[in-house]
Structure formats: C-alpha cells, structure tokens
C-alpha angles and dihedrals in degrees: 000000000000126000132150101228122038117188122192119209130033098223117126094274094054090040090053093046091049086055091048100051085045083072084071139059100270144123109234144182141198110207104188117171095206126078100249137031103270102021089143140062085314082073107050103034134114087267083227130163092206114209095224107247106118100049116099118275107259095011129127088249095055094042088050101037105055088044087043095060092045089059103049098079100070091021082070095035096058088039090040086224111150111253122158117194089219104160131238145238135203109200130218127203100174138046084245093054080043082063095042085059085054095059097037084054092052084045097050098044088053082049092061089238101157129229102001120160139152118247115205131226094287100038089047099047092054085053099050103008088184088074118123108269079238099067103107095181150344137202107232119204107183093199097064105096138160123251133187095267094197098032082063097046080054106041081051096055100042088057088049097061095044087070100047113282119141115221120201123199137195094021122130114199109232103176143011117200120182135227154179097267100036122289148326118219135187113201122166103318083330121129105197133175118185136180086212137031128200120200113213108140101138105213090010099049086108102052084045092052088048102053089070100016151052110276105250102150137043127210115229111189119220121196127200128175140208163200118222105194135207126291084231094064079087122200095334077146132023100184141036099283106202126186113232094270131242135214090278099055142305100295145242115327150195125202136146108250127233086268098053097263121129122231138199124191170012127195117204111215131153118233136179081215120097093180097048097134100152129111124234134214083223086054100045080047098056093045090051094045089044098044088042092058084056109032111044107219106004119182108238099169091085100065093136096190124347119204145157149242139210120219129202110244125172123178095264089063085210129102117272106226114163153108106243113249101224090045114057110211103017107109122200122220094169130145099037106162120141116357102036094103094056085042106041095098096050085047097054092049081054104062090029084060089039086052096057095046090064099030092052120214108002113191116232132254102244099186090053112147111198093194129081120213100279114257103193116166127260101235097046093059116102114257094257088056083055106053093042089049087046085049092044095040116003090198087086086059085068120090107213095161110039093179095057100015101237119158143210098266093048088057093047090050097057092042090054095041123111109270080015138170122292096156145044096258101037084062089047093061093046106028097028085214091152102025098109140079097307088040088219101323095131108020092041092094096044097047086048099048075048097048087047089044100054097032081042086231127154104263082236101065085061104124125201088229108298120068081249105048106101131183105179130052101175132274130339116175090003125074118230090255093056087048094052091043093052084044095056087046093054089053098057092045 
C-alpha cells in the first residue's frame, strides 16, 4: 500500500489530524493497534475542555489549550457531537490555597484565558449550594466545558472517512524503515509506504519514535481511576469542581458529564505498565476521602461502573509537537497528557501547518465536506421527528437499551457507519446502548445478535472491545439447532 500521510494512532488527536488532512489532496491513512477508534486514553479520561489557566506560562499546553477551547464549539456543531460550555471552579480551604487561586488567576490572565475571576464563600454557594460548608473560595472560569471524549475521536473519524481516508484496525505497527522517498511501515499484515509519517501513538509514541529515530523522550504512564454515578444523583454539581492541584496533577474532581452523569477522579499514580488498566481499593479509597472533602453527602451508593485510564507523561511535563530533525517528514505528537482533549484542535492544526511546510504546496480537497451525517439520539427528537423516523424504519420503534433508550435503528446506524461498530463496546461509545445503570446487562445479547446480523458474523466472534475479549463460548441449555432457529427468528423480525 502507498499513501502520502500515515498516522499512527486513532485517538482524538490522530483522528483530528486525519480530518484535517482530508481538506487536501492526500492519501492518508489512519494505522490503530486496537479493535475500535478511541480504544486508548481518548476513551477513560475526565472528558474535560479545560479553560487554560493552570498550564505554564509560554508552554505548548498553555498556547494550545486557550486556542483549543475557542475552536470546540463549532468543531462539535459541524461534527453534531455533544459539547456544554458549563464553567469550572477550582476550590480553596485555606488562606494558602487562597494564594495558590491568585496565582492560578495571574497565570491564567498571561495565558489569554478570558473572563476569570475568583468568587468568594456567598457568591459560590449560591452557585453550587452542595459545597462543603469549608470551601472559602473558588476561581471560576466560564469557558472551561465537558465534551463526549470518544463520540469526537469517532465523529472524526467517521468524517474522515467520509472524505477518503482509509482506517486500519487491528494493526500493530512492528517495525519503520526509512527510506529515500519517506517510510516503510509493517503494521499487522499491512505493507505500508508513506511519504510521511505522524506519530500519534499515545503510551507507545516513544517506542514509535524509537524504531526510525534517536531516543530523546521517554513515556511515563499515569494512571488515574474512577467512579461514573447514576443519572438519578441529580445536579450535586453544576459545574466542573476542581481541588487546588500538586505537583503530580490537578486533583481529584467532581463534574456532571455531557450526558447528565456525574464523575469523580481521577488518581494520579505512576506506573512502568503501559497496559495497567485495573482498578484498586486504594484507589477507590483516595477518590471517596478527596470528593467528600468537596461535595457534603454525597450519595455514593449510585456508582454505576468505575474504571481507569492511562496518560501519556514524559519529564518535561510539556507536549511534544515536532518534526524530528534527523527524519524529515516523521512528526512527532507525543506526550499528550491534560490537557490533550481541550488542545487537541489547536494541535492538529499544528501538525497539519508543520506538514505543509515540509511537504510544500498541497492542492485542496474540493469536495471536502466538514459535517458528518447527523446522529442525534432517538429519544431527544420531538414527537413529530419520532413518529416520521418509526413509519420510515420501524426498527427505531424498538427499545434495546431501557436505561439509556436506546433503540434497534440507532444501533444499526452506528454498526453500518464509516469507521463503524464491529464490538460491544464499540456500540456502547457511540450508541451508548449500555452505558446506564445496568451497563449492558440486559440489552448486551441482543446488541450482539444486532451487531452479527448486520456485519453477518457468527454471534460467537462478538467481542466485549479487544480481539480477546469473549463473551460466548457456545450453548449452554440450548442445543445448536434451537440457536440457529432463535437466530433466524431474530433476522425476519
């Protein structure tokens, strides 16, 4: 295979940089080792737009953050991803916290970060009256706002797509020669060469960097875990609540998500492991004793699943944004911890500007479409939008989900998209069929009897997320003939 752009990795940085580079004449090419768009860190993070205060003055995180947040609102309106500019607070118990809101505030104002200013006990209370009576103050920056972190990784990719870029899944790159002419890369049984290549692989960015380079960073995974609550814990908080941060991240927090959740988290632990997914009681332990210090009486009974993230650290505690000098053409997007989300538009226009600089005079895509078919959900539409959607399909007249109502042809529509689902959890993230409070305990079978209709796969090969991770086995009670029966049934209704 030739193309003229390679990206590795299918986070939402690679998957905005893919939809930018669509806007030209290239042939690009998104290369993910995982078995779905946003199988990462883009996937367990605090799904946070961060407002820009608490990066260092002059540093790649402050430049990218403040742009980045100007450009999500019509980023998610042409894409119809769900973003709320909510507001956030960082809270102070002390009179020395009270200094450290001060300087975040200075900070904050060099950093170009608009309207900041710091409320004091009345005024904040009025604004979230479930505060500790101990909160003396807080700096509120209204431009700070939550998006859905994964929904945008695929929305990106789907328009992507959408404008010719090829994904491949499930492809692990081995090895990068280069070469005269640009790169040649193995990747699963791909055979790729690329005149350039973008480096975008999250935990492994280093290890990339160091098949066809120097060594000059190092990855440190972080992990941090935590608890996703109940739809029904209501508006304990209306905005993003932040703890005044240390020198090892911006504390524990508590915020209601894009989908009306709340969330607490996350840790912040160093780990050698790039693949430390699992969740601790000493975790679990640290988020309740820190959110309870915030929020009085919270009710912690209605954590409906509680998980964890890795993020990608390295010494400098700045971005790595850069073509290597020794390799014309590899560019480097390495080190993209918080605030990657906020930043990641302003550091795709970045690459895509350092790109063009290298490549030279890159024609446009005319045809380039910015918007991506609409997904609105089922059970936001007006009455009037149902009943004309059930007449013209009847399979949105069908409940899957209950928790989350989320019905048959909104299933069917993610499976068949561009850059689609193939896997539970894959419809989950786009879908969120399974996100609420029985996290897919009644609506799993019969996503996955949908997702092997539609792919025509055999029910068995449904994976949970990872090409591993099986769910069925084959019958148990019911013989095959009885299965395949049911399963036939399942097809004509």
């Amino acid at each position: 295979m030739k193309v003229d752009v390679a990206i590795i990795g299918a986070g939402v940085i690679g998957t905005y940089i893919a939809r930018e580079l669509s806007r030209y004449r290239l042939n690009t090419v998104i290369i993910e080792k995982e078995n779905d768009i946003a199988d990462g860190t883009t996937k367990a993070n605090s799904a946070i737009v961060h407002a820009g205060y608490d990066a260092k003055i002059g540093s790649l995180k402050a430049k990218t953050n403040v742009l980045g947040n100007q450009l999500y609102e019509e980023l998610c309106r042409e894409l119809d991803v769900p973003f709320k500019r909510i507001g956030s607070l960082v809270v102070a118990f002390s009179n020395e916290e009270m200094e450290t809101l001060e300087e975040l505030l200075e900070q904050g104002n060099k950093n170009g970060v608009p309207d900041l200013k710091i409320l004091h006990k009345e005024e904040l209370r009025e604004m979230e009256p479930n505060l500790s009576e101990d909160v003396t103050a807080a700096l509120y920056a209204p431009t700070a706002g939550v998006v859905g972190p994964f929904e945008l990784a695929v929305a990106l990719a789907e328009n992507a797509a959408d404008n010719g870029v090829e994904i491949l899944l499930n492809s692990p790159v081995t090895s990068i020669d280069k070469k005269d002419d640009g790169y040649n890369i193995i990747a699963g049984t791909h055979n790729i060469d690329a005149k350039y290549v973008i480096n975008c692989a999250g935990l492994y960015a280093d290890e990339i960097n160091n098949m066809v380079n120097k060594p000059y960073f190092e990855i440190i995974p972080n992990r941090g875990q935590y608890h996703l609550f109940d739809k029904s814990t209501g508006n304990f908080v209306n905005k993003i609540v932040f703890q005044c941060p240390t020198k090892v991240g911006k504390g524990v927090l508590v915020l209601p998500t894009v989908h009306g959740n709340i969330l607490i988290g996350p840790t912040a632990e160093n780990t050698e492991d790039k693949e430390a997914h699992e969740t601790t009681g000493e975790g679990f332990a640290f988020l309740r004793e820190k959110a309870e210090k915030v929020v009085k009486d919270f009710p912690y009974y209605k954590v409906i699943t509680s998980f964890s993230g890795l993020r990608a650290k390295t010494a400098t505690g700045d971005f790595i944004i850069e073509e290597v000098k020794e390799s014309k053409g590899f560019i480097n997007v390495a080190a993209i911890d918080s605030p990657g989300l906020s930043a990641a538009p302003a550091i795709g226009n970045m690459v895509v500007d350092i790109l063009m600089e290298t490549a030279g005079g890159i024609e446009e895509n005319k045809n380039f479409n910015p918007k991506r078919k609409a997904f609105k959900p089922f059970s936001e539409l007006a009455m009037e939008e149902k009943k004309q959607l059930i007449d013209k399909d009847p399979r949105y007249g069908r409940i899957i989900c209950r928790c989350e109502q989320i019905t048959e042809g909104e299933i069917v529509d993610v499976v068949n998209r561009r850059a689609g689902a193939s896997t539970l959890d894959a419809v989950k993230r786009r879908a969120r069929a399974g996100m609420g409070r029985c996290q897919g305990g009644f609506c799993g079978p019969r996503v996955m009897e949908i997702i092997a209709r539609e792919l025509n796969m055999d029910i068995a090969d449904i994976v949970k997320d990872r090409p591993d991770a099986y769910i069925l086995t084959g019958p148990t009670k019911a013989s095959k003939t009885k299965i395949d029966t049911l399963a036939a049934a399942t097809k004509e209704e």
